[in-house]
N, C-alpha and C positions, 0 to 999 in steps of 0.2 A: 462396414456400412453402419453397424450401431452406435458405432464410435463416430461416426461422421454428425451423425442425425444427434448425437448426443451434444459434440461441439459447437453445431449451428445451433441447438436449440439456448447453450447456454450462451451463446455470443448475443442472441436476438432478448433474450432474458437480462443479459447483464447490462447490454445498453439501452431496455425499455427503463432498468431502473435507476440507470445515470440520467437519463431523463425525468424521473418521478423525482431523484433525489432535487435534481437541477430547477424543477417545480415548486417543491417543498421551500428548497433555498432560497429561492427567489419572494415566497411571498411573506417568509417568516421577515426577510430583511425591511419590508414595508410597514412594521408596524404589529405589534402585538399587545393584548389585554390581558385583564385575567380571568376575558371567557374566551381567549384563543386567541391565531392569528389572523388577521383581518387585513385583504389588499380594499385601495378604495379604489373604484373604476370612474370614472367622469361618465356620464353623459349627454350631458350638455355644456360645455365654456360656454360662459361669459363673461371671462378677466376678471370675477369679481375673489374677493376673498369671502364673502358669505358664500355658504352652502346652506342647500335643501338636501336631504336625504329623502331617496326613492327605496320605501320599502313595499316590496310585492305579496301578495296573497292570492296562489293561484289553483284551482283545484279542490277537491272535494277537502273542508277542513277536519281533519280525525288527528290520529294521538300516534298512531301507526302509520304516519308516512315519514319517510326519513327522506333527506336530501345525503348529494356527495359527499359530505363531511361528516356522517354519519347523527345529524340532529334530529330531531322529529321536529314538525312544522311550528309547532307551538315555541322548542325553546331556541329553534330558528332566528323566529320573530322576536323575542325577548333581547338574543342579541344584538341584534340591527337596532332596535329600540336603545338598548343600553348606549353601545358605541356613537346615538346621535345627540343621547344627552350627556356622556363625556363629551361631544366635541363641541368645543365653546365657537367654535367654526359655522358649526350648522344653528341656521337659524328655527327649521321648519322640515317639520317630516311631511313628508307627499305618500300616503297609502294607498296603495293600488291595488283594488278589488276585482278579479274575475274568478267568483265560484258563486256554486248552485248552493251551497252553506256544507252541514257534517254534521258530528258527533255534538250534543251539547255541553258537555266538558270542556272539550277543546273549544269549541268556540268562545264559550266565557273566561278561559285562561286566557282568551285573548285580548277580549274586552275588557278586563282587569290590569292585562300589558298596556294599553292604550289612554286606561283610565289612569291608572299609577304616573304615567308618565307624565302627563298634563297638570298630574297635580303637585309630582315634584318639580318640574324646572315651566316656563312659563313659553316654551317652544309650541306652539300650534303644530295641530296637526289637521290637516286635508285628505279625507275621503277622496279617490277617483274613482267611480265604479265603470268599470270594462262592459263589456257587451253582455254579463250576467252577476249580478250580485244579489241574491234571494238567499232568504228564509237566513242564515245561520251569516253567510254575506252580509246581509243585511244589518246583521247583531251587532257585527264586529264594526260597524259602520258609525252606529250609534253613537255610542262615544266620543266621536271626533267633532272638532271644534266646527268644522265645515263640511257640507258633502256635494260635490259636483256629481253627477250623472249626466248621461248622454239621452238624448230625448228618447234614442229605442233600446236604452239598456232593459231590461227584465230584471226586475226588485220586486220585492216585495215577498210574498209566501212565508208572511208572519205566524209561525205556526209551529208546533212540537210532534211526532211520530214516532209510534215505534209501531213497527212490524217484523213478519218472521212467513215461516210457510208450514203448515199444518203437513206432515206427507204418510198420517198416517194410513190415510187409503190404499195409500201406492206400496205402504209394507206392508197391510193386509193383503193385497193381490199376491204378491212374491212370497206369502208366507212368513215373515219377521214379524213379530210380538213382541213388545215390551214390557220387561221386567223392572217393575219399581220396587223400591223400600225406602221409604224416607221419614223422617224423623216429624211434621207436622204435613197438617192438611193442604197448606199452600205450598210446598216444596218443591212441589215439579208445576207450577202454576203455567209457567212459559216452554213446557215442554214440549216439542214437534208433532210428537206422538200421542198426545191426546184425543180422543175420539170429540167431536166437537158437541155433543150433549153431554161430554162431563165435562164442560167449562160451567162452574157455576159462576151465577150472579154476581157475587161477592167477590171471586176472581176478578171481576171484568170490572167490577168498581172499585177494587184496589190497583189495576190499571188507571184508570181513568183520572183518579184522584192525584196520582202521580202524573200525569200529564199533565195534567190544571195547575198543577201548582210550577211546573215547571213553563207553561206556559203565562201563567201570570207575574211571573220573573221575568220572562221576555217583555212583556208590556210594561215593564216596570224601567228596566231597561231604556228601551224606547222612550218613555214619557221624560227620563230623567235626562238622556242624552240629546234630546231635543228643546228641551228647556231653556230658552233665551236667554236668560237671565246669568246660567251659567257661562255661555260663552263670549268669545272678543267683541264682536260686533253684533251686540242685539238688535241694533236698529237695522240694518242690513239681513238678518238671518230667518227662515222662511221658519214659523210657528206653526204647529200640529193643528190642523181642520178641528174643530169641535168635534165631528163625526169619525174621526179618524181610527175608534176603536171597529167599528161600523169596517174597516176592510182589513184588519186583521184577521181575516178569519181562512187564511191558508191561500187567498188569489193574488195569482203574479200579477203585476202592474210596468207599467212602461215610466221611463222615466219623465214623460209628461204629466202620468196619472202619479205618479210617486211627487210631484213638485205642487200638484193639485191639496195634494193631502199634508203637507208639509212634511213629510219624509225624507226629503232631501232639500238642499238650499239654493241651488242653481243648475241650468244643465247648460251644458259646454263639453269640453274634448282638456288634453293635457296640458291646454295652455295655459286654456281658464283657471283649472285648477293651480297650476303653477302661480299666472297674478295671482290669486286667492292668499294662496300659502305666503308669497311679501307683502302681501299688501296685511294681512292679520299678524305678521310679526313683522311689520313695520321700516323695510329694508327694502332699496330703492331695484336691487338687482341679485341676481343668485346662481353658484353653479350647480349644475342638478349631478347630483353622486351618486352611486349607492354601494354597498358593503358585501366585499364576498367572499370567502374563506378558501383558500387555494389545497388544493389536491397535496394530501405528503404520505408520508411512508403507513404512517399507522395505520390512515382510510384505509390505505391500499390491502395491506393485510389482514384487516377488517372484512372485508367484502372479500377475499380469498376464502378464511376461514370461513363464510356462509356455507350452510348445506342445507337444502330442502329437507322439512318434515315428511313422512311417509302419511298422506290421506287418504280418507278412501272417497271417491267423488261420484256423484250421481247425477248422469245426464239426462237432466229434464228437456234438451230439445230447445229452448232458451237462454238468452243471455242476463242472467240476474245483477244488480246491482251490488257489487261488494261491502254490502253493508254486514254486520255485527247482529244477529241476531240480539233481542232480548235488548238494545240499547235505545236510549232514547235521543231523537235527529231534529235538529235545525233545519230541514231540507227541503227544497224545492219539489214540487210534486214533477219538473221536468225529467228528473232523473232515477224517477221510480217507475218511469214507463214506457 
């Protein structure tokens, strides 16, 4: 009997991975770079020989999410960027935005990918924003030559946050005490277990300051990526309200109210933004692509080899947002509550 179970298990194992191998083969023979292999899928025909590349940005943006190829989001997107500006094919990237934003890191490595891009080869790039692009969404938005929204997309949540959860009440009840020794006075500043009358002042303003400053880099951002002057068609491109610092100040907006303010340049759906993208690089038609890296042996075994850390968890009774203590977020006040 164990020999049986042992047969079919290896029969059902060895043809899962003449399948992976059959997988792997298949997408390496489409085409490879030297930041991997790369199938390109269509989207949309339209006989033409220009291409638009569709690259997506979907989900909360952090440094810790990985896709099936084992990338993290950031250097995801760096490839798809990369592989659009090798292809003398593609005229024009189409970015398509649905998230509440993230981590502020990652959000500007992305804004960096986006800005880099534009300023090496002369490919426009179009903002689409989805049914949510706020706060850190929003950022990564900025830089792009154009931004289409949807009149009830939700943008905006111009703003920087860091939060955490105090729980030292809740170890006082159970008896837990903590034991510090640390090396200066602000060392355990962000510590959980602080009693909240030893947070001093000075604490709270070397918080502070670090968020201003990182918030005034967002605004910098902003002012710089909307800038007419820099992009294809100033006369056409919607310029920032005089007031416009006036709603940065952490409130979500609709993509009416975001068009009001000049935060965005038009609102429309994927098609708009598609004319947009030929019509700013200048090409009467385009097939809409985009770039995907196919499943092979290494992923595979990759995600075999994972095994969960051993934590200890504590149920508060709620569902908290998987954020990074002690980090600081680009993020929509939607998803912090």
């Amino acid at each position: 009997m164990w020999f049986s179970l042992f047969l079919v298990g290896s029969l059902l194992l060895g043809g899962f991975l003449v399948v992976v191998l059959a997988i792997g083969s298949a997408g390496m023979s489409l085409g490879s770079s030297e930041t991997g292999y790369v199938e390109e899928a269509t989207l949309r025909d339209n006989d033409s020989k220009n291409k638009i590349a569709v690259i997506d940005l979907a989900g909360l943006i952090a440094s810790f999410s990985v896709d099936a190829s084992g990338n993290n989001m950031v250097e995801s997107i760096r490839r798809q960027f990369k592989w659009a500006r090798d292809d003398d094919n593609v005229k024009a990237v189409l970015f398509r935005i649905n998230s509440p934003g993230g981590e502020v890191l990652a959000s500007d490595h992305i804004y960096e990918i986006i800005r880099d891009f534009q300023d090496e080869c002369e490919k426009p790039v179009v903002a689409m924003m989805g049914a949510l692009a706020a706060s850190g969404g929003y950022y990564v938005a900025a830089p792009c030559n154009w931004i289409v929204a949807h009149e009830l997309t939700i943008t905006g949540s111009i703003g920087v946050i860091m939060q955490g959860y105090n729980l030292r009440n809740l170890m006082d009840k159970v008896g837990v005490r903590p034991m510090v020794f640390k090396s200066g006075k602000y060392k355990d500043m962000l510590s959980y277990d602080k009693l909240e009358e030893d947070i001093t002042p000075e604490e709270r303003q070397i918080v502070q300051d670090l968020i201003d400053e990182t918030f005034g880099r967002f605004k910098k951002i902003v002012r710089e990526g909307r800038n007419l002057d820099r992009r294809n068609k100033p006369d056409d491109g919607k310029a920032l309200a005089d007031n416009w610092e006036d709603y940065a100040d952490g409130r979500i907006l609709s993509g009416t109210q975001a068009l009001g303010q000049g935060f965005v340049d038009e609102l429309g759906d994927l098609d708009t933004a598609t004319d947009q993208a030929m019509s700013l690089a200048g090409i009467p038609d385009a097939d809409l692509i985009q770039y995907r890296q196919p499943l092979n042996l290494a992923n595979l075994f990759q995600l075999f080899g994972k095994s969960e850390a051993k934590e200890i968890k504590i149920d508060l009774g709620v569902d908290l947002p998987k954020l990074k203590s002690g980090r600081l977020y680009f993020l929509s006040p939607l998803l912090l509550y």
